[in-house]
N, C-alpha and C positions, 0 to 999 in steps of 0.2 A: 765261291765264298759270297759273291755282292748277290748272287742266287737264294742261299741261304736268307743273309739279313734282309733281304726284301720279306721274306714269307715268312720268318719271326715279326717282324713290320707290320704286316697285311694283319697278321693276327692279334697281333696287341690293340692295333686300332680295332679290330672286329668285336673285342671283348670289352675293350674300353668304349666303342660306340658303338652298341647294339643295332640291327636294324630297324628301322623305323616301320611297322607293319601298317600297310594299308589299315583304315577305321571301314568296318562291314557293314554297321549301324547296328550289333546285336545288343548293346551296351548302356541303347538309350540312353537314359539321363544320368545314369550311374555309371559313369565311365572317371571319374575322380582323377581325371589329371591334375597333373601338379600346377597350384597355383602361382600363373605367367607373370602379374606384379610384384613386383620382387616387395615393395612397400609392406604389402597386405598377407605376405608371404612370412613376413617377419613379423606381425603384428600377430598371426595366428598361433606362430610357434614360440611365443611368449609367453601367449592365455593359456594356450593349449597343451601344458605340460606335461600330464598325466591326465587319466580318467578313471574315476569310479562308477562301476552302475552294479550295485550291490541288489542281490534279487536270484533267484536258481529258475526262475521261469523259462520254458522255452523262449519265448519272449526274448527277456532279458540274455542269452545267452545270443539270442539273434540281433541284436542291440551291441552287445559285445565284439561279435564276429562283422558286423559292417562298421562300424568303426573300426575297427582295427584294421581292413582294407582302405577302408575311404579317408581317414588319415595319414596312414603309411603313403598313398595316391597323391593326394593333396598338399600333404607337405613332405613331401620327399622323404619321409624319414618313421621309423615306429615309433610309438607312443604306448607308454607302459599304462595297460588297461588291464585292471580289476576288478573282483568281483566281489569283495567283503571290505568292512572300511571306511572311512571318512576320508582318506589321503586323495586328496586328485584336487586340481585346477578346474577340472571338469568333474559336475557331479551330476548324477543320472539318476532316478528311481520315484520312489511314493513313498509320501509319510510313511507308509508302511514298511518300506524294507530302507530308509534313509533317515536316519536321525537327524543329518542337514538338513534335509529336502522338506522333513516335520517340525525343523526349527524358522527354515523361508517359507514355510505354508504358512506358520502363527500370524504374520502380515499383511498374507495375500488370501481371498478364497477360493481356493481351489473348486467348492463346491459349484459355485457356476460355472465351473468348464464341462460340466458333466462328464461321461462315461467317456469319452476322447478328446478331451481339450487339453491343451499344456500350457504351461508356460516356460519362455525360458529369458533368465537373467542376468543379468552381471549385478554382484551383490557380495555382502560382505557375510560370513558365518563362523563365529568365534573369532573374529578380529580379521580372520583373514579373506582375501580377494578370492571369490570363484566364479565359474562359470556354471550354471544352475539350470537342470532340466525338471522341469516337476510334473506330474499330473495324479492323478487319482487312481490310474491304477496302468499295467504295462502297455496295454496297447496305445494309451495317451503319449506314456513313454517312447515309446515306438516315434507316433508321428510326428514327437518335437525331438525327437534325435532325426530323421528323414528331415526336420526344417531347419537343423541346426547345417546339415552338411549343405541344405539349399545353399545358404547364404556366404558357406562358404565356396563351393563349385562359382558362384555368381559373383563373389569376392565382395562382398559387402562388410562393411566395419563392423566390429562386437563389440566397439566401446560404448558402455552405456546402455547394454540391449537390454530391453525389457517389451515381450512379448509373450502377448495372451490372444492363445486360436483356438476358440472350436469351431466343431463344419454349423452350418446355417441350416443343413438338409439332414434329416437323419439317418433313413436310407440312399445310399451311393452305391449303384449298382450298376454292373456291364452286363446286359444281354448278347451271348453269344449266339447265334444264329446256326449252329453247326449241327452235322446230323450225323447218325450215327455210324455211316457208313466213311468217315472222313471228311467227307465235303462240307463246304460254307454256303450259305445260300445268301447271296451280295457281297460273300466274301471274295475278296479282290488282293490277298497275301496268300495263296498255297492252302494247301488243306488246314484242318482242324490241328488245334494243338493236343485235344486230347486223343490218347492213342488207346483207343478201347480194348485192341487186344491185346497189350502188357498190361493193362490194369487188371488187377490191382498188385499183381507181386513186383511191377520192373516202374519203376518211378523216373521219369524221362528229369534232370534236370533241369529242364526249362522249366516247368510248373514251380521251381523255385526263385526261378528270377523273374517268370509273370510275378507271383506273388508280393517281390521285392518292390516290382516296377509299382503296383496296385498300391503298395502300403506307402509310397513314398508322395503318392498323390493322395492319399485317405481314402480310397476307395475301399468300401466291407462289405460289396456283395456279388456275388455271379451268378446270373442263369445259365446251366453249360449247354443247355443245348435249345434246339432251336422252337421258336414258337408253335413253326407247324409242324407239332410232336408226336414226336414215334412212341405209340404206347408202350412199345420196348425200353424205356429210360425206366420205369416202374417195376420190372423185372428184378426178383433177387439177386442175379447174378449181377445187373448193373447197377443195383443200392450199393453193393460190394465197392463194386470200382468209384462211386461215387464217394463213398464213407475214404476210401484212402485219399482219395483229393481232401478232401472235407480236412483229416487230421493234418496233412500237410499246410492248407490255408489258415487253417486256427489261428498258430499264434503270431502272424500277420493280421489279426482284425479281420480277416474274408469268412462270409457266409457262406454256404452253395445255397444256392436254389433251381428248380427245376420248371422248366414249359410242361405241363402237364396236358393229356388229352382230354377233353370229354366224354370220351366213349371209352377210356379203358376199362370200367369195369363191364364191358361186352363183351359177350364170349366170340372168339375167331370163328367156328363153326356158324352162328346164329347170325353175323356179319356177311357171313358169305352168303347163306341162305337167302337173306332178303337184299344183296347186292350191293351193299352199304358198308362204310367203315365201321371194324371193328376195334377191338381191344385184347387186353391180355384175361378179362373175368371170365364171370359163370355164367354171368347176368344176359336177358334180352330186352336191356332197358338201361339206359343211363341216365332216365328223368330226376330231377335234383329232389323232387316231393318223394319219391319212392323208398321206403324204410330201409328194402334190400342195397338200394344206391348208395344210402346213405352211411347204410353201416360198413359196406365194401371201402369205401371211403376212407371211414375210421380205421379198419382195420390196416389198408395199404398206410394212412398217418401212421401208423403206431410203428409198424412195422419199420419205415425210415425214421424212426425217432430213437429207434435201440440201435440204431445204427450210427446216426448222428446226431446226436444229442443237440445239436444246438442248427438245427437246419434251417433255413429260412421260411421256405413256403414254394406257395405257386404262382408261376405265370400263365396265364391261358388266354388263349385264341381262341373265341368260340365265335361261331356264326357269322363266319369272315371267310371269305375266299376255299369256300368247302368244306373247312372245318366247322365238326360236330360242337352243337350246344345245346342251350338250353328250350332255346327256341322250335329246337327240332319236336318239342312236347309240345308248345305251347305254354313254356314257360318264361319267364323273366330273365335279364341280366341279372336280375339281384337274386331273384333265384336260383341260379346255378352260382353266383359267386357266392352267396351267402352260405349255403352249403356246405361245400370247400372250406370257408373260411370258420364253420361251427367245431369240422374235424381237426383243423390247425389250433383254435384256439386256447387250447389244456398245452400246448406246449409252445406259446406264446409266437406262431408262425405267422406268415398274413399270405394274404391272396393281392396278388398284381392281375385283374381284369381289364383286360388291352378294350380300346373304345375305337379303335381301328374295323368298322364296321360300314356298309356302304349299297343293304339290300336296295335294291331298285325299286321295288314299290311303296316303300316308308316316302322317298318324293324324287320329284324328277331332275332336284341337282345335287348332283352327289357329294359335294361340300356342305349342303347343311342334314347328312344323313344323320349322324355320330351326333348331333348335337336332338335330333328329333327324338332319335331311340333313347339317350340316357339321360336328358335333363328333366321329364316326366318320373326317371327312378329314382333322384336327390333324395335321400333319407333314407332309403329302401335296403341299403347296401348295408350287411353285417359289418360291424365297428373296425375289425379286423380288415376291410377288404379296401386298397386303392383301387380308381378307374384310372390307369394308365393311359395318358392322350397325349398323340404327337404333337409336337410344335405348332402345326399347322394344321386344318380341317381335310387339306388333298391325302398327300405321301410324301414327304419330304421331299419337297422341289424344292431349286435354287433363291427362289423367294417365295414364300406365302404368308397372309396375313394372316394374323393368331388366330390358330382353334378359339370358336369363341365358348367351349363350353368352359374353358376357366374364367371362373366368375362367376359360371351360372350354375354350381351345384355348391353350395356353402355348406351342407350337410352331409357330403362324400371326401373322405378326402382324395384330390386328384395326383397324379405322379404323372411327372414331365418327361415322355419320352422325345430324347434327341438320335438321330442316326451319325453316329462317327464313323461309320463306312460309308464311302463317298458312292452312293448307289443310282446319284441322280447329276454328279458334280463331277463328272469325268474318273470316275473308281480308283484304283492306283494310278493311274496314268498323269491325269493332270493336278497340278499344286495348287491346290483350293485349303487356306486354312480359317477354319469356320468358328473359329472364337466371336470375328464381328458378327456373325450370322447368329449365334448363337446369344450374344448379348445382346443385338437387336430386340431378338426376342425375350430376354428376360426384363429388358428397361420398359417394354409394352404396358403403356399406362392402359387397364383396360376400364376405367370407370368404374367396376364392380361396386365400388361403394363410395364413389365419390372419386374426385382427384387424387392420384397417388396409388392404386388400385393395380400396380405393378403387376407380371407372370410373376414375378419373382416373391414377391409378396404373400402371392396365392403358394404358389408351392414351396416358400418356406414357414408357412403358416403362421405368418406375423397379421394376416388379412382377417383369413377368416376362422384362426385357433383351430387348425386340424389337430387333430389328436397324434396322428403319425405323418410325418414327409417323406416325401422319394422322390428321387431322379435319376432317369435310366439309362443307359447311352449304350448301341446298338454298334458293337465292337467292329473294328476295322482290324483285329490281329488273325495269324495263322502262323503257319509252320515254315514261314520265308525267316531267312536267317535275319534278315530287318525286322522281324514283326511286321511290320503293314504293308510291305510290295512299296511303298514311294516310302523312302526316306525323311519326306516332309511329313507323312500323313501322320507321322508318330506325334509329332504337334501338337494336332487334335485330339489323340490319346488322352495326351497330357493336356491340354486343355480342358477339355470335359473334367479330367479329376480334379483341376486346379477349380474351375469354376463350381464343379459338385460341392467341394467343401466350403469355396466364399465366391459368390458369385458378383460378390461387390471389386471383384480383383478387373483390371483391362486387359483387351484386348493386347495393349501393347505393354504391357507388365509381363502378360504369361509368354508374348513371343519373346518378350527379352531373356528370361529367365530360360526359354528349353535354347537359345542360340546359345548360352553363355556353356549352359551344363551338356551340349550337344555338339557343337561345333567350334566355338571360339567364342574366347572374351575380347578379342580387339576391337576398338570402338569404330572401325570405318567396317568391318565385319558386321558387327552386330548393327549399326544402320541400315545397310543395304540391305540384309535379309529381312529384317524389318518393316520396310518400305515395301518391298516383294513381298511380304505375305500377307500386311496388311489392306491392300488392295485388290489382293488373289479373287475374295469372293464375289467381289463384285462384279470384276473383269468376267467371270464366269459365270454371275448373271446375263450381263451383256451379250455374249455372245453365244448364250444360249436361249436365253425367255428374259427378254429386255420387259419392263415397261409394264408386268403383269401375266404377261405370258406364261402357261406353265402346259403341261404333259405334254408336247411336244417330241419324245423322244423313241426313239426304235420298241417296240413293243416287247420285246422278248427281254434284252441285255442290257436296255435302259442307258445305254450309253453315247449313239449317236446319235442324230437330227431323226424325224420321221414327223415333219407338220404334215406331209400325206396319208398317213396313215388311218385306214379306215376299214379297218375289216377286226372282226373279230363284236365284241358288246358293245353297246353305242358307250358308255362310259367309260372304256378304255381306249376310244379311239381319239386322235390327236383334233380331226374336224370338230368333235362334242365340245372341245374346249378354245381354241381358238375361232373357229367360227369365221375362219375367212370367207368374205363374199365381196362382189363390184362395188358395196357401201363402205366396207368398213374392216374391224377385225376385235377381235375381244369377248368375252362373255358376259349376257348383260346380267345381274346380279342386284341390280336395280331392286326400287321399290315398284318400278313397271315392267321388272323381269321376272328373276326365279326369286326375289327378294331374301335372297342370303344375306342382305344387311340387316334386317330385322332382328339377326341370329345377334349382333353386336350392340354395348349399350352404349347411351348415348353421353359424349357427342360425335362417337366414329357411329353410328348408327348415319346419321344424318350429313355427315361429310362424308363416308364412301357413296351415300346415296345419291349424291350430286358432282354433277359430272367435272364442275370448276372447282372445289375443294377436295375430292380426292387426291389423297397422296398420288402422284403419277407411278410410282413405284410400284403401285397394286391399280394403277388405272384398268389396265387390259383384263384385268382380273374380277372388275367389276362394273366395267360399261362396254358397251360395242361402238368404237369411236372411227367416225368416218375418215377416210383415209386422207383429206385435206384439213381435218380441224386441225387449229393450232393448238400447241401444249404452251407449259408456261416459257421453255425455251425459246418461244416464239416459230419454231422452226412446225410446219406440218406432220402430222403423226407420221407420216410416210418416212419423213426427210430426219425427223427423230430417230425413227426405226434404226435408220439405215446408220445412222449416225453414232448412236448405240451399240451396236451390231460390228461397226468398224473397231470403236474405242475398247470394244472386250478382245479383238482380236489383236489392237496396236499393245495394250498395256502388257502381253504375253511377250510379246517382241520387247519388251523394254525389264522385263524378266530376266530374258534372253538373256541380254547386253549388262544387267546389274550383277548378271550372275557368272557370266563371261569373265567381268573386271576382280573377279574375286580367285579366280585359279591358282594363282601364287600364293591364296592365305588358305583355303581348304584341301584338307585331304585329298590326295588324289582318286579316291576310291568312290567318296563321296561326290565329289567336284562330277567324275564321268557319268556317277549313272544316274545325278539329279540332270545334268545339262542332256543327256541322250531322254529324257522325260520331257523334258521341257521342249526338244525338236518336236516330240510325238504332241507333244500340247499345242505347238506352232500350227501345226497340220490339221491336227482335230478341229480347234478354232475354226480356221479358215472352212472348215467344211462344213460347221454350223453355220456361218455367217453367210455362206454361198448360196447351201442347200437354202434354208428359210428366207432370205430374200427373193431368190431366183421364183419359189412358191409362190408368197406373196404378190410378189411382181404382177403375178397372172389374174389376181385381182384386184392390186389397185391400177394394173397399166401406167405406169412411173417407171421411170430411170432411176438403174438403184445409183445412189452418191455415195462417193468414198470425200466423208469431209478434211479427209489429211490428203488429197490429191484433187485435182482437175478433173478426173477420169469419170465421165461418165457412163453406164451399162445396161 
């Protein structure tokens, strides 16, 4: 009998307390647990008593169905949501389908929120108290429902809310990198998400929770596949598969867009012939002047435009790292985007032309390549066409000083490409999160016109009135049940789209916001993770390319140490750019070197060009500094180095240990497999700071210093 009532026992508590499942990280930001302060818990389900979002839109019907999860999550309990109506404490829609929403718009104007801005209220309508989402039309709607749940997930007060956002950038787009055979190319989470061979009849689920994740950060555009493109994405059978993505991201706000070839309209036959890449045409010619190109073009446009009516456009790589362009005639960048961009323009597509270019005989240092070839083209460019230019004039290294072509083409509009897959920052492995890297770069006063002359200025066209913005960020997701392989790197994700839409937001605003809706609201929680990520990038400057140092890294996998490295093209080898010898170390960039400052206006013209007001930060980056001069530290470049070198490898161990102390408030699932990451980051470190000292060593002949010990080596 006491057999019995034990296992009636066992089971009551099992059903009365469910078990608690390990967190996977599939859920990212939309994981809507119940909110932990009881205060703000009660405050919510006050305001929060019903909801209206009257509308029959897919849209709106998708506006419906996450609330109704993410409130049910949040406050423990359903919430009676409808879809015709005036009734609800919460009211959702457009003048158009909301007779409230067109009575709080009389007050407000909606029309400067444009085509996705919202606002949302606490307000009074017919006498009585609601809570008010407005914009001009559903996908506005969309993204101030996704900022209504932020603030709840975050646990933020709604007394008194009055909030008006739209994004700053007009284009917000993820370049995926993926090709068509499943693989990612610097993808560091699992293969591709898109599964080419059920498309289009078997629709994988996730493509609707990417979607979710995308629309909840404002992001509306995707390249699905990779730059260096397989003419095969141009195929009818994969416009097909494409077109069923496409209806599925609609009424989320997402575009598609596609990396196109230059040479697809070449015939495979005529390719082979003359041993060159080919395409999927008829053609033995892909010159962008040629009538036959031209109309090949057109016809491939058109043909994806009864397919997807609202498709974006193109990305293209051309005359970059093998891939076919324009140049291969003896044509122009503007000529071949321009092109492209005449057959997009009847259905209102644009052309993303990448400025990722780096031929060797335009000059002999490879950082002022991209600025030599396209700021002679400024005007040239069909109105339709961005130049897509990295952060930086190298390859998204751990630090570089701003590409200086923004600024120098006022008459193009530019699109800011960032890489969110960590290609150069230790890939999934180690916890680099690149918000401060990233607003580094957009606070970048570049002088363009005077003081105040911001990247950010430039590419949200407050500077110099571009007609269109973009900003692109070079996807870190796959087919890992985490999305990004490192459970932090999803961070970045979300960063990128936090700053895509307002890049006026911080660094430490957006890590507060993904800890709160990712891991925990407790406030010794959210510090420490905090503190830990906001010092990540730098640590990882340090103990990879302290002090200006950059392409230092294994040639193939771009992942560990290789300052020896010296085989293969003089520009891809690590000696071309460090330049260690018994003087010194560094690249000179001088006005008495390869005068890559010339490339920047002034007064960074003139203070990188001198060796005592250079930033040190970009010192090694732009002078060859002998291995005794003192920095401003006062310590010898050497004794700097090393000092550098140590501090990126100690602040990971202090990861460790802040991350250690947190075991009893994280997931257990999360807790093991960020801390078994973080070992392999212990170890990586160490192997960069060993490996490049121990190199170095060999020409300045110095004792490396470890400044947190006695120990000399």
């Amino acid at each position: 009998m006491r057999q019995v009532f034990l296992l009636l026992l066992f089971l009551s508590l099992t059903f009365l307390c469910p078990p608690a499942f390990a967190e996977d990280g599939y859920n990212l930001w939309l994981k809507y647990q119940k909110v932990e302060n009881e205060n703000r818990l009660q405050e919510y389900r006050q305001v929060i008593l019903s909801v209206s979002v009257p509308g029959k839109s897919q849209t709106c019907r998708i506006i419906r169905d996450e609330l109704k999860n993410g409130l049910r999550g949040l406050l423990g309990k359903d919430i009676p949501i409808g879809n015709s109506g005036e009734a609800g404490s919460l009211i959702i829609g457009t003048p158009r389908t909301s007779r409230a929403i067109e009575k709080m718009s009389a007050g407000i104007s909606l029309d400067r929120l444009g085509k996705e801005g919202y606002v949302i209220k606490a307000t009074k309508i017919d006498g009585k108290s609601v809570l008010a989402i407005g914009a001009n039309n559903d996908i506005g709607v969309l993204y101030g429902t996704f900022h209504l749940l932020r603030l709840l997930q975050t646990h933020q007060s709604l007394a008194h809310l009055d909030v008006n956002s739209n994004p700053k950038i007009q284009y917000r787009i993820l370049n995926h990198w993926d090709n068509l055979d499943g693989s990612v190319e610097r993808g560091y989470a699992g293969k591709s998400l898109w599964k080419w061979d059920d498309l289009p009849g078997k629709i994988d689920h996730r493509y609707y929770d990417y979607a979710r994740a995308n629309a909840f950060l404002g992001i509306n555009g995707t390249v699905l596949n990779n730059v260096n493109a397989n003419p095969n994405i141009l195929r009818p059978e994969y416009l097909k598969k494409i077109a069923a993505l496409a209806d599925l991201f609609r009424p989320y706000g997402i575009r598609v867009f596609l990396s196109a070839n230059f040479s697809s309209p070449i015939s495979a036959q005529f390719a082979f012939e003359q041993n060159r890449k080919g395409g999927i045409g008829t053609l033995n010619t892909s010159d962008p002047l040629n009538p036959e190109v031209q109309q090949w073009w057109k016809n491939k446009v058109k043909e994806i435009y009864d397919l997807i009516p609202d498709f974006g456009g193109f990305l293209v790589k051309a005359n970059s790292e093998g891939m076919p362009g324009p140049q291969d005639y003896q044509r122009t960048h503007a000529d071949g985007a321009s092109m492209l961009a005449e057959a997009l323009e009847p259905y209102h597509g644009i052309v993303m032309w990448r400025a990722f270019v780096y031929t060797a005989d335009v000059d002999a240092d490879r950082v002022k390549r991209a600025y030599k070839e396209f700021v002679p083209l400024d005007g040239k460019f069909h109105h339709h066409v961005f130049v897509q230019a990295k952060n930086g004039p190298l390859d998204f290294q751990p630090r570089e000083p701003v590409q200086p072509l923004f600024g120098a083409m006022p008459k193009t509009p530019l699109m800011l490409e960032l890489q969110i897959t960590q290609e150069y920052l230790g890939h999934s492995t180690h916890l680099v999160y690149l918000a401060p890297m990233w607003k580094e770069y957009l606070q970048f006063d570049t002088h363009a016109m005077g003081q105040g002359s911001t990247l950010a200025s430039i590419i949200d066209g407050t500077l110099e009135h571009y007609p269109m913005t973009g900003i692109a960020g070079v996807t870190n997701i796959g087919d890992d049940r985490n999305w990004c392989g490192h459970f932090f790197a999803q961070a970045n994700w979300y960063a990128y789209g936090r700053l895509a839409w307002d890049h006026s937001l911080t660094s430490e605003e957006i890590a507060d916001e993904w800890i709160r809706m990712s891991i925990s609201s407790d406030s010794v929680v959210v510090r420490t993770i905090r503190l830990m990520m906001m010092g990540s990038r730098e640590a990882c400057v340090n103990y990879m390319t302290p002090l200006g140092l950059h392409h230092i890294m294994q040639a193939d996998f771009h992942y560990g140490p290789g300052p020896q490295h010296d085989t293969g093209r003089e520009d891809w080898r690590s000696t071309y750019y460090h330049r260690a010898d018994s003087i010194g170390l560094g690249f000179d960039r001088s006005s008495t070197g390869s005068n890559a400052v010339s490339q920047y206006c002034s007064p960074w013209r003139e203070m990188f060009d001198n060796r005592t007001t250079c930033p040190e930060e970009y010192l090694l980056w732009f002078h060859h500094v002998g291995w005794s001069e003192p920095l401003k530290s006062g310590k010898t470049l050497w004794n700097d180095l090393c000092a550098k070198y140590y501090s990126g490898t100690k602040y990971v161990d202090e990861m460790i240990g802040a991350w250690s102390s947190l075991e009893a408030s994280v997931d257990p699932e999360i807790y093991s497999h960020v801390k078994t990451r973080l070992e392999q980051q212990k170890t990586d470190a160490a192997i960069w700071r060993d490996t490049c000292l121990k190199y170095f060593q060999k020409f300045s002949k110095k004792p490396i210093i470890n400044p947190f010990s006695n120990n000399l080596r």
